[in-house]
BAFIMI-883698 format. One record per residue: residue in one letter; y negated, x negated, z negated of N, C-alpha, C in turn. Coordinates in pm, whole numbers. Example, Ala and Ser with C-alpha at 12.3 -4.5 7.8 and 13.67 -1.06 7.14 Angstrom:
<nodes>
<node residu="A" n_c2="569" n_c1="-1319" n_c3="-780" ca_c2="450" ca_c1="-1230" ca_c3="-780" c_c2="330" c_c1="-1320" c_c3="-780"/>
<node residu="S" n_c2="225" n_c1="-1285" n_c3="-708" ca_c2="106" ca_c1="-1367" ca_c3="-714" c_c2="-3" c_c1="-1290" c_c3="-787"/>
</nodes>
This chain:
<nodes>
<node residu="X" n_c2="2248" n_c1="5659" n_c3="5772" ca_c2="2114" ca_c1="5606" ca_c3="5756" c_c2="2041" c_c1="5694" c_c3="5656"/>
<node residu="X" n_c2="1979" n_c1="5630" n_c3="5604" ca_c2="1909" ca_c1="5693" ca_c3="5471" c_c2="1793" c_c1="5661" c_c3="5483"/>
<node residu="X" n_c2="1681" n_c1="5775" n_c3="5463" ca_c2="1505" ca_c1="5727" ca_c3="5506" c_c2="1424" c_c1="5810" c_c3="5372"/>
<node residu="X" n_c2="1387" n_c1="5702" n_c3="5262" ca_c2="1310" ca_c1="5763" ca_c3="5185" c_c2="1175" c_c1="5761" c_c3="5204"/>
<node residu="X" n_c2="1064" n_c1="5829" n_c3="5204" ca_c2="893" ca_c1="5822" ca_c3="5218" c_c2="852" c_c1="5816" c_c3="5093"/>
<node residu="X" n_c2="803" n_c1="5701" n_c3="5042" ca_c2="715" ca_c1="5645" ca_c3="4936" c_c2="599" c_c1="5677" c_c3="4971"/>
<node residu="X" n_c2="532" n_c1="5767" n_c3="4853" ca_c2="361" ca_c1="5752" ca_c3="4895" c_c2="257" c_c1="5702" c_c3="4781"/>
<node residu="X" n_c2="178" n_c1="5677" n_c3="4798" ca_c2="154" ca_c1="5579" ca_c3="4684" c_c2="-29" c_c1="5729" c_c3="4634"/>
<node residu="X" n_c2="14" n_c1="5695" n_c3="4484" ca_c2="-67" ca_c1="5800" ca_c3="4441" c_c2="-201" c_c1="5827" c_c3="4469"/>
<node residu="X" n_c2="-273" n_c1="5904" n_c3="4508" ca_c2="-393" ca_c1="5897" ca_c3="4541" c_c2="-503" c_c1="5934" c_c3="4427"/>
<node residu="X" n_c2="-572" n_c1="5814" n_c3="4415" ca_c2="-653" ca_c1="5845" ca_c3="4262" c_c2="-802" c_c1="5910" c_c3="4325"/>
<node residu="X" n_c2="-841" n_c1="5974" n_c3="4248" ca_c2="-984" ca_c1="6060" ca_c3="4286" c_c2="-1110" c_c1="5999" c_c3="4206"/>
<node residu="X" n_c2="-1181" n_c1="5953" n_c3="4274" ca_c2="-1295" ca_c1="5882" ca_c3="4254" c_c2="-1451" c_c1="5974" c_c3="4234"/>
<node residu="X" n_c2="-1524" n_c1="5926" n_c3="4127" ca_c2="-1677" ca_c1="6034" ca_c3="4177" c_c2="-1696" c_c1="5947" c_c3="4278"/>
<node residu="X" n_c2="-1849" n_c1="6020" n_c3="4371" ca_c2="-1896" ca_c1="5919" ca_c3="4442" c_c2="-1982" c_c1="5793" c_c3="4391"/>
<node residu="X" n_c2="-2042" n_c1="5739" n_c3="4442" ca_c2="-2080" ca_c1="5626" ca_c3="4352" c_c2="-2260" c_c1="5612" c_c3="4313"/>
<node residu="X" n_c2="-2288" n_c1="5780" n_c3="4395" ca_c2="-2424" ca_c1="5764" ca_c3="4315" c_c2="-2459" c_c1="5837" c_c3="4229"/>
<node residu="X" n_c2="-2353" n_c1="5935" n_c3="4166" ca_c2="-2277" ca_c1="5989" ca_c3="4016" c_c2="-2273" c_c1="5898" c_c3="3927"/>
<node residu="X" n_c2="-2145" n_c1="5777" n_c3="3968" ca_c2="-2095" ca_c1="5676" ca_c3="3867" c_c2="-2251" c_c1="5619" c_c3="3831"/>
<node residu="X" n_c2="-2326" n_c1="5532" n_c3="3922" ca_c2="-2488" ca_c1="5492" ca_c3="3880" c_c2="-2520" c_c1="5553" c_c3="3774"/>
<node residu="X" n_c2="-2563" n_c1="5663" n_c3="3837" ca_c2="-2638" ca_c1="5760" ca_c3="3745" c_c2="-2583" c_c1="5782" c_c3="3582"/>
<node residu="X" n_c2="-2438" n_c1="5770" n_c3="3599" ca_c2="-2358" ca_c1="5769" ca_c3="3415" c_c2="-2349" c_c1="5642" c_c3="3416"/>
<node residu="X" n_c2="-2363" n_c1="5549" n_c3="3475" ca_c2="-2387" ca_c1="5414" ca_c3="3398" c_c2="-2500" c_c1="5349" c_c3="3373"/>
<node residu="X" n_c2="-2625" n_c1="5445" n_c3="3427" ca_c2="-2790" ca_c1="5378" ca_c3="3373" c_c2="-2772" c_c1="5461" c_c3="3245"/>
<node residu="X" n_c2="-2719" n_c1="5570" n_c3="3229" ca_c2="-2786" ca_c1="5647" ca_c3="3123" c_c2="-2665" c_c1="5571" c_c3="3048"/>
<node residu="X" n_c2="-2583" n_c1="5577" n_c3="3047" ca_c2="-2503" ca_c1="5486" ca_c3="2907" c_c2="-2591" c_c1="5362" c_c3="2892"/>
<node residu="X" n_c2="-2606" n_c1="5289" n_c3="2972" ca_c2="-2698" ca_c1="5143" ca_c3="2951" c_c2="-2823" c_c1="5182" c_c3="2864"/>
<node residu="X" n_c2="-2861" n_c1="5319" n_c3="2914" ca_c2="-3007" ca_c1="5358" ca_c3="2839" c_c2="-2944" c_c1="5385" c_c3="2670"/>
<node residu="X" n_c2="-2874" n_c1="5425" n_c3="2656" ca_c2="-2818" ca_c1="5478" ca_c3="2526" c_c2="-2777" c_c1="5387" c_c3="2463"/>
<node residu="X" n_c2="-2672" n_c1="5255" n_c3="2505" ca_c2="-2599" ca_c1="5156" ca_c3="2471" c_c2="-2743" c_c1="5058" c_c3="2401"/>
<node residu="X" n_c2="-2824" n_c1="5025" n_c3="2469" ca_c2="-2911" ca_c1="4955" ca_c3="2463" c_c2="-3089" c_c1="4989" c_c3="2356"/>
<node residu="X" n_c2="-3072" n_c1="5093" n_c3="2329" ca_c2="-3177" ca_c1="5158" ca_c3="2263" c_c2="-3210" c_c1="5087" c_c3="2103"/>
<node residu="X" n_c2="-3288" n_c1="4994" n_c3="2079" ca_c2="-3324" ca_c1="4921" ca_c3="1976" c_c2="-3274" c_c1="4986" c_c3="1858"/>
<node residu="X" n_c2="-3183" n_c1="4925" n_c3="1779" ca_c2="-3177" ca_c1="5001" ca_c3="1623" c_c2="-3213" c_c1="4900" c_c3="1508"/>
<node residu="X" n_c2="-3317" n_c1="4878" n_c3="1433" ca_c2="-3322" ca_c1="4790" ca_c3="1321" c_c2="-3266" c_c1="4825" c_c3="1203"/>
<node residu="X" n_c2="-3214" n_c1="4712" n_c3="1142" ca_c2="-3104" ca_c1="4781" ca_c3="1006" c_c2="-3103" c_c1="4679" c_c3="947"/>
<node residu="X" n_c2="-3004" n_c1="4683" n_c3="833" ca_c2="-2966" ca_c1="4533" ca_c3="701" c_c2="-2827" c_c1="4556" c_c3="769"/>
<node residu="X" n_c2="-2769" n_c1="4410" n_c3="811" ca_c2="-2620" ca_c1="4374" ca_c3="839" c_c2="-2552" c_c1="4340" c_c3="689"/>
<node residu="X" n_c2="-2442" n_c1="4387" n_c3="679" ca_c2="-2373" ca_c1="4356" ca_c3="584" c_c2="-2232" c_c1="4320" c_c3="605"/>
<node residu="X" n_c2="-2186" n_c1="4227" n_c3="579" ca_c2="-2067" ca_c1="4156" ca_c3="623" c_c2="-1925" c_c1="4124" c_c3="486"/>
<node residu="X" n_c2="-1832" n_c1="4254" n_c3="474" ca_c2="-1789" ca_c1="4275" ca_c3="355" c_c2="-1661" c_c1="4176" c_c3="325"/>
<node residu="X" n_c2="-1645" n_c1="4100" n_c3="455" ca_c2="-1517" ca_c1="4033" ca_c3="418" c_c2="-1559" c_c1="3890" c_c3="390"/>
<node residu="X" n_c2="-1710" n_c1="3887" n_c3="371" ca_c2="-1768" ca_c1="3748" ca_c3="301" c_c2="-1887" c_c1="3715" c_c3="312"/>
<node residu="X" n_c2="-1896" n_c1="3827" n_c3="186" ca_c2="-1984" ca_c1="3835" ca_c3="137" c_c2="-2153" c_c1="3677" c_c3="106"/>
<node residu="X" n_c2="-2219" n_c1="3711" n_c3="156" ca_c2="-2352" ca_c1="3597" ca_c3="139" c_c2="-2295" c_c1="3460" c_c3="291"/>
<node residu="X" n_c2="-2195" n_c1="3509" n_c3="360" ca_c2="-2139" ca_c1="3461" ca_c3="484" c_c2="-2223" c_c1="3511" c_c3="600"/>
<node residu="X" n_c2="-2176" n_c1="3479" n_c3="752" ca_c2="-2229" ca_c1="3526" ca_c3="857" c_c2="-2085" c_c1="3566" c_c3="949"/>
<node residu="X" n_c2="-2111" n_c1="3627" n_c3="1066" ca_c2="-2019" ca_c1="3659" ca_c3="1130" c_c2="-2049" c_c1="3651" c_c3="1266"/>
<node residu="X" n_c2="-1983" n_c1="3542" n_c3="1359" ca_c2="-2008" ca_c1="3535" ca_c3="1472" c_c2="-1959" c_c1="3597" c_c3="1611"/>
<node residu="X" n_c2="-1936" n_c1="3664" n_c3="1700" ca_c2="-1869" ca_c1="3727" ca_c3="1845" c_c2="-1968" c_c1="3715" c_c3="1982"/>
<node residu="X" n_c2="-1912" n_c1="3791" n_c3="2050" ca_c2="-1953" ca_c1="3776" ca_c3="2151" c_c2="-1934" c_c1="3935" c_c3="2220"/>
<node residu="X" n_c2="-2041" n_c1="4003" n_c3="2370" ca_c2="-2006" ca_c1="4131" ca_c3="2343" c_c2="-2100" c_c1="4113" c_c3="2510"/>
<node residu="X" n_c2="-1968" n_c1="4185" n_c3="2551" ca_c2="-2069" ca_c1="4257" ca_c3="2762" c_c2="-1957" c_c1="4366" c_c3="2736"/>
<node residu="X" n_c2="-2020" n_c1="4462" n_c3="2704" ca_c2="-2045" ca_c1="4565" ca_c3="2725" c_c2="-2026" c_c1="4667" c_c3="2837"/>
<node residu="X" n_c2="-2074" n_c1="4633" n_c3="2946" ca_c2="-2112" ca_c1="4664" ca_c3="3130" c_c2="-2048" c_c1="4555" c_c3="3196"/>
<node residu="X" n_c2="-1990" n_c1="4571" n_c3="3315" ca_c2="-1892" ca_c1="4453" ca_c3="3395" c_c2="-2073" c_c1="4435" c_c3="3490"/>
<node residu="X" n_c2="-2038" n_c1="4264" n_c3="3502" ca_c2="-2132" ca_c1="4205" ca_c3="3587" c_c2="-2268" c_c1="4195" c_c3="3513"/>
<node residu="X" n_c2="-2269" n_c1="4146" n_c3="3392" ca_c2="-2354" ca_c1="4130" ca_c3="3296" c_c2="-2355" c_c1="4042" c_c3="3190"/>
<node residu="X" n_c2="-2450" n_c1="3966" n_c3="3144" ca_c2="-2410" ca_c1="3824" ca_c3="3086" c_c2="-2348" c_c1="3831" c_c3="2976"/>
<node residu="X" n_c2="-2282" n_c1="3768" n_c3="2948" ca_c2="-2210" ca_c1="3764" ca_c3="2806" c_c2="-2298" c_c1="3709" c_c3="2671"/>
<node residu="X" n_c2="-2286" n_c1="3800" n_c3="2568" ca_c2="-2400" ca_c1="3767" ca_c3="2453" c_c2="-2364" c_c1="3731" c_c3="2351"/>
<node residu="X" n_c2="-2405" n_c1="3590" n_c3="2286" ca_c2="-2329" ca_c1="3584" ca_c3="2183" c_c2="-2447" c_c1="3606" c_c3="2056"/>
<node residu="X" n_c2="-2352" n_c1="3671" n_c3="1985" ca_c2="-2456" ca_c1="3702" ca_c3="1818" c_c2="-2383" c_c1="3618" c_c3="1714"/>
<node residu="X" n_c2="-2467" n_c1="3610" n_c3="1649" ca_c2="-2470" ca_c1="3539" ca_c3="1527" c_c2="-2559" c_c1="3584" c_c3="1379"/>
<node residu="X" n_c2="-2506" n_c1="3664" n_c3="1269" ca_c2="-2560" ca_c1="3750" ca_c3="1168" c_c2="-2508" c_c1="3719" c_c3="1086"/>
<node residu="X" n_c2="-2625" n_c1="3672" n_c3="985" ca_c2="-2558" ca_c1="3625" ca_c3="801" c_c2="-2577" c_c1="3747" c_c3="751"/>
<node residu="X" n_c2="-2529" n_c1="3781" n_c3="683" ca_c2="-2493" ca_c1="3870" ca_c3="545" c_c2="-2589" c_c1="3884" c_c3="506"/>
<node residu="X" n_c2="-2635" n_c1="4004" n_c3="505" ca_c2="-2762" ca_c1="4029" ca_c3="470" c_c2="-2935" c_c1="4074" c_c3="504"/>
<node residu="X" n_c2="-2893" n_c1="4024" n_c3="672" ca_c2="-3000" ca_c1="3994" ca_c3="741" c_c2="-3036" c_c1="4116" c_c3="812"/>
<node residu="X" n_c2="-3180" n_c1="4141" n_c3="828" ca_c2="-3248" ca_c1="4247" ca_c3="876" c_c2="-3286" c_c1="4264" c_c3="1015"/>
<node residu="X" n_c2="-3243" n_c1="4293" n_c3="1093" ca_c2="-3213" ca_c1="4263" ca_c3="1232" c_c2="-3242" c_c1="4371" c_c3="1284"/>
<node residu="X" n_c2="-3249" n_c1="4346" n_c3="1449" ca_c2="-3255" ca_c1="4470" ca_c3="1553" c_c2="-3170" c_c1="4405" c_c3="1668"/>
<node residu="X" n_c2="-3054" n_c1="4548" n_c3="1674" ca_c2="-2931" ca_c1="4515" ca_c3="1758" c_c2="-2929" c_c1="4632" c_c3="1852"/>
<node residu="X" n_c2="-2872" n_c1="4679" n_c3="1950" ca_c2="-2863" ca_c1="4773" ca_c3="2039" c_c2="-2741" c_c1="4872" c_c3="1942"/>
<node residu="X" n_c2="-2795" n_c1="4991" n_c3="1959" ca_c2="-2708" ca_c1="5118" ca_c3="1934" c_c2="-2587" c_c1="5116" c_c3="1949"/>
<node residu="X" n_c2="-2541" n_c1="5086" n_c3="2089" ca_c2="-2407" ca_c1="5099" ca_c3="2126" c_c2="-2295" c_c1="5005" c_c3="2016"/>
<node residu="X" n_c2="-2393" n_c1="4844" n_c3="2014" ca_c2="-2306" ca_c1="4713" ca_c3="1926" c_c2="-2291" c_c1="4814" c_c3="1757"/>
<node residu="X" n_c2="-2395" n_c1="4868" n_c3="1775" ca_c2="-2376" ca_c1="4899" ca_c3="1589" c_c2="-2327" c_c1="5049" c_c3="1540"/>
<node residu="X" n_c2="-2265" n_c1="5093" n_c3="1683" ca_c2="-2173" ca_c1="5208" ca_c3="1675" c_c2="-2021" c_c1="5143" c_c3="1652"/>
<node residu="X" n_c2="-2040" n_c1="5027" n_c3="1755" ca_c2="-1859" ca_c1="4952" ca_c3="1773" c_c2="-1848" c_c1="4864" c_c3="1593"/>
<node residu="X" n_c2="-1981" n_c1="4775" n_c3="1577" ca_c2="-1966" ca_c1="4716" ca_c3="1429" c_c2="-1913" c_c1="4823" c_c3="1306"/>
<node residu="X" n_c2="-1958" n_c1="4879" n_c3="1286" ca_c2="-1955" ca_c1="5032" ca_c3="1222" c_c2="-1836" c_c1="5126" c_c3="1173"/>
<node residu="X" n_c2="-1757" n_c1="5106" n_c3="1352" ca_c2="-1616" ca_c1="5129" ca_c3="1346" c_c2="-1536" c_c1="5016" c_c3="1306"/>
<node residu="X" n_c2="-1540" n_c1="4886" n_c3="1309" ca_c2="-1434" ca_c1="4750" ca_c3="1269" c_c2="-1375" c_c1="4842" c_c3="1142"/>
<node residu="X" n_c2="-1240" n_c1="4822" n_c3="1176" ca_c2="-1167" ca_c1="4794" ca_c3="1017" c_c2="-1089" c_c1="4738" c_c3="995"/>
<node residu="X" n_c2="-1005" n_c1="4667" n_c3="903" ca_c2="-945" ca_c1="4585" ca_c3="891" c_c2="-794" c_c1="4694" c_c3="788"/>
<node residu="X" n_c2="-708" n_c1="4654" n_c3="855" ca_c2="-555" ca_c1="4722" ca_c3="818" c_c2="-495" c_c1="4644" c_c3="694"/>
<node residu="X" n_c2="-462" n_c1="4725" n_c3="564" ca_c2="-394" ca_c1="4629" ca_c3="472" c_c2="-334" c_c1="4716" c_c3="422"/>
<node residu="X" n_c2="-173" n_c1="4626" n_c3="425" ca_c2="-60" ca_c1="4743" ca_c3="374" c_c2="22" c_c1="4691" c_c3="254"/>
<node residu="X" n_c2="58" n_c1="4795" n_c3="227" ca_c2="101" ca_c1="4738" ca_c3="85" c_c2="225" c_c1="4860" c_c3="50"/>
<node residu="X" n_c2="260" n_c1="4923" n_c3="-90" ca_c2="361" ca_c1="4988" ca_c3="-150" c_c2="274" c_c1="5047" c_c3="-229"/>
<node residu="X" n_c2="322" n_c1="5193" n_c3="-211" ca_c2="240" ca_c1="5308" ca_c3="-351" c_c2="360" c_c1="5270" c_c3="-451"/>
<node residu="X" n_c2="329" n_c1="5199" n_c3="-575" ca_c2="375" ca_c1="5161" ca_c3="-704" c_c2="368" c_c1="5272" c_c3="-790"/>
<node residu="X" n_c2="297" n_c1="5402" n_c3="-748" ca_c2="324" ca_c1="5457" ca_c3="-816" c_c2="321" c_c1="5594" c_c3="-823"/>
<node residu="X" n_c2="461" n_c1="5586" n_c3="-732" ca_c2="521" ca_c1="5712" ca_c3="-689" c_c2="646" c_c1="5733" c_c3="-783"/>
<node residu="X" n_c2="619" n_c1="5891" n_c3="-808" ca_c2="707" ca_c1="5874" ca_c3="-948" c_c2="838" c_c1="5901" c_c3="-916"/>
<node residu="X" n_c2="927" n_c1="5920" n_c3="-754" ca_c2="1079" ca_c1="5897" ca_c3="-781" c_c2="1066" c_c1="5851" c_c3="-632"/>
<node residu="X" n_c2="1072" n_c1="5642" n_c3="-633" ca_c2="1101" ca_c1="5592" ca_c3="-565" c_c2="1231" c_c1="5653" c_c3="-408"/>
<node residu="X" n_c2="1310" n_c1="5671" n_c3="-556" ca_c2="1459" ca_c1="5737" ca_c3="-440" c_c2="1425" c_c1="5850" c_c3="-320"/>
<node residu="X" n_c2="1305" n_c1="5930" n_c3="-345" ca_c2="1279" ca_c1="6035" ca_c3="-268" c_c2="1301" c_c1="5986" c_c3="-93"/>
<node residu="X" n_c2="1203" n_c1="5878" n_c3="-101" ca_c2="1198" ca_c1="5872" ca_c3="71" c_c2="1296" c_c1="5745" c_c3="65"/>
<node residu="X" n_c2="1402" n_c1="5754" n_c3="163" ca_c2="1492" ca_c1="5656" ca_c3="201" c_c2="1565" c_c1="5587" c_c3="88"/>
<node residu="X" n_c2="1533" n_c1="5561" n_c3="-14" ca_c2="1597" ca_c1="5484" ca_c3="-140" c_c2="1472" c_c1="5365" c_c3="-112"/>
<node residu="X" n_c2="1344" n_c1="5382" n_c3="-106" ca_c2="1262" ca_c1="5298" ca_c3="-142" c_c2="1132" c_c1="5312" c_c3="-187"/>
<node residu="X" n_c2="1085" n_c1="5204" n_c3="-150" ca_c2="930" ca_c1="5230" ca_c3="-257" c_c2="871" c_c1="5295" c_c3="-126"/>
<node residu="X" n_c2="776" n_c1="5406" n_c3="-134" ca_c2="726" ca_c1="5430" ca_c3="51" c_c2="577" c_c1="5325" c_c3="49"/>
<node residu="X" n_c2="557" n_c1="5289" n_c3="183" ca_c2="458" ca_c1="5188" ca_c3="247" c_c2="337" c_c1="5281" c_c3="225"/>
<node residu="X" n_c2="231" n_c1="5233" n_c3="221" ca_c2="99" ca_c1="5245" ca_c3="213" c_c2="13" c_c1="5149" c_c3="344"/>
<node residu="X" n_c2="-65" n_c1="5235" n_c3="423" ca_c2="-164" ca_c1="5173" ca_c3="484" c_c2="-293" c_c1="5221" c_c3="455"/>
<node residu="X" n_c2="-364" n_c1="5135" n_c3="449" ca_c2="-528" ca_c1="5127" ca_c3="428" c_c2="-602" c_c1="5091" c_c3="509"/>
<node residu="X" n_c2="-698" n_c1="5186" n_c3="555" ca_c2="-800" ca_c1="5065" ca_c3="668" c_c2="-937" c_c1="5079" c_c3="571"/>
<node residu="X" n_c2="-941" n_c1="4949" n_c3="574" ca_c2="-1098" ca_c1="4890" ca_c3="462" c_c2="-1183" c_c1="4828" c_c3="604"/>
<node residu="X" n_c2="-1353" n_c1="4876" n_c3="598" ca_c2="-1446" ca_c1="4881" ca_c3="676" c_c2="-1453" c_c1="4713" c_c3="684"/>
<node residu="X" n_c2="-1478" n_c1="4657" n_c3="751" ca_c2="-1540" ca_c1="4469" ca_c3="725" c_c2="-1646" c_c1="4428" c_c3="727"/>
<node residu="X" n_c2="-1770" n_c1="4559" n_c3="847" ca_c2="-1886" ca_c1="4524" ca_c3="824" c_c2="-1938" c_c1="4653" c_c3="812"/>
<node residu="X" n_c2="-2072" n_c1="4645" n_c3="772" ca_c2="-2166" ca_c1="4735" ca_c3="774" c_c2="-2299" c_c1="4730" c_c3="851"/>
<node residu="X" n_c2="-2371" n_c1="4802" n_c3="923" ca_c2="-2483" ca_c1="4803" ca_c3="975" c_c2="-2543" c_c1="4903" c_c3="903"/>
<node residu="X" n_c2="-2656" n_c1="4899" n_c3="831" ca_c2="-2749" ca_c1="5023" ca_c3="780" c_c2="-2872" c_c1="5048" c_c3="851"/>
<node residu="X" n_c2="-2901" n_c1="5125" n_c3="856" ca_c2="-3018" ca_c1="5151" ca_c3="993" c_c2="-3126" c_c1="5126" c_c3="900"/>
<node residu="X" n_c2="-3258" n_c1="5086" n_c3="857" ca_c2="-3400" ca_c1="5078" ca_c3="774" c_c2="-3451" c_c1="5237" c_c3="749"/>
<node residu="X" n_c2="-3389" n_c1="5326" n_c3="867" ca_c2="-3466" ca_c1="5455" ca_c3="814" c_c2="-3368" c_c1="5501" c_c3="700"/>
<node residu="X" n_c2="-3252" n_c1="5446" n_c3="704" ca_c2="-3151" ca_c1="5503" ca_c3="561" c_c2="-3211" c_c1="5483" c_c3="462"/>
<node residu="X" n_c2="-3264" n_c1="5314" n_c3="466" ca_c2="-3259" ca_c1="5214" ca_c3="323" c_c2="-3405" c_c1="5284" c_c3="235"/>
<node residu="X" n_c2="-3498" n_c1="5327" n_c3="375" ca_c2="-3627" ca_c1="5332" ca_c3="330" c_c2="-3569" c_c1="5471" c_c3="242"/>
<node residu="X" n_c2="-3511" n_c1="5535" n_c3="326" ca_c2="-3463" ca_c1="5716" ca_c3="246" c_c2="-3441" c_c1="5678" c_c3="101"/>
<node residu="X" n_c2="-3322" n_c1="5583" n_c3="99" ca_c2="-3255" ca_c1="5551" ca_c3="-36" c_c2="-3344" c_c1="5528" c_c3="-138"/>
<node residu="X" n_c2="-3416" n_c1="5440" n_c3="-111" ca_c2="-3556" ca_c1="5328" ca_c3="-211" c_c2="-3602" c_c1="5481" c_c3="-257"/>
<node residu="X" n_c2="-3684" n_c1="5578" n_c3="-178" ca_c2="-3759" ca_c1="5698" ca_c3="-241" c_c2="-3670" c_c1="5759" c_c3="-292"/>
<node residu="X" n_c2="-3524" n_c1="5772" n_c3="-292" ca_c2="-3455" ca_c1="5870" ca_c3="-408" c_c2="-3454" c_c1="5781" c_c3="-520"/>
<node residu="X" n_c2="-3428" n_c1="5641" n_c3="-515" ca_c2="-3407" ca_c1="5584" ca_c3="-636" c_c2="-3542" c_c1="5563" c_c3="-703"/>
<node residu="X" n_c2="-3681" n_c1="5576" n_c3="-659" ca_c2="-3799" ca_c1="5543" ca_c3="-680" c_c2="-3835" c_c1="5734" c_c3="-788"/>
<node residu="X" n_c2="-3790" n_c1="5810" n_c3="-726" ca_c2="-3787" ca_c1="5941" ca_c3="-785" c_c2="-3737" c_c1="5952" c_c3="-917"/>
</nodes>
């Protein structure tokens, strides 16, 4: 007879008026008004539509932003917009002895941004250097 004891892992939890407390203050942070110019690089004078919850048990939001437009979005959305990038790979053409790596041309990856959010306190910064 053979008797193995399986125990099943025990995960460690905060209590849950910790977790609250780090999930009002992310909500406070996530949510904090930012006005800016949207810029939308993969089409250009276009709009770009999604959807975004953020927090579980919270309505689902859908946005909708043309190219261009001067808006006020929550912090958290225009930290995640900000980061998007889009992956495009291709061949360095011009590497000067192909044969080096493997007997081929070596791969190239690129990550190119797709959108942009600019905050108004940038743009206003910019206007007075170029106004100088």
């Amino acid at each position: 007879m053979k008797i193995i004891e399986v125990n099943k892992k025990i995960t460690k939890t905060a209590n849950s008026q910790h977790v609250e407390e780090r999930i009002k203050k992310e909500k406070k942070e996530y949510y904090r008004p930012m006005k800016g110019r949207f810029e939308f690089l993969d089409a250009q004078g276009g709009w770009v539509d999604f959807t975004d919850r953020p927090f579980p048990n919270e309505p689902i939001m859908q946005y909708h932003i043309d190219h261009g437009e001067i808006c006020e979005l929550p912090a958290g959305l225009v930290k995640r917009l900000n980061n998007t990038k889009k992956i495009v790979r291709g061949y360095d053409m011009n590497c000067e002895d192909p044969n080096k790596q493997y007997g081929r041309i070596p791969p190239v990856v690129d990550k190119i941004s797709r959108v942009n959010f600019i905050p108004t306190e940038f743009l206003y910064q910019e206007a007075n250097q170029e106004a100088k």
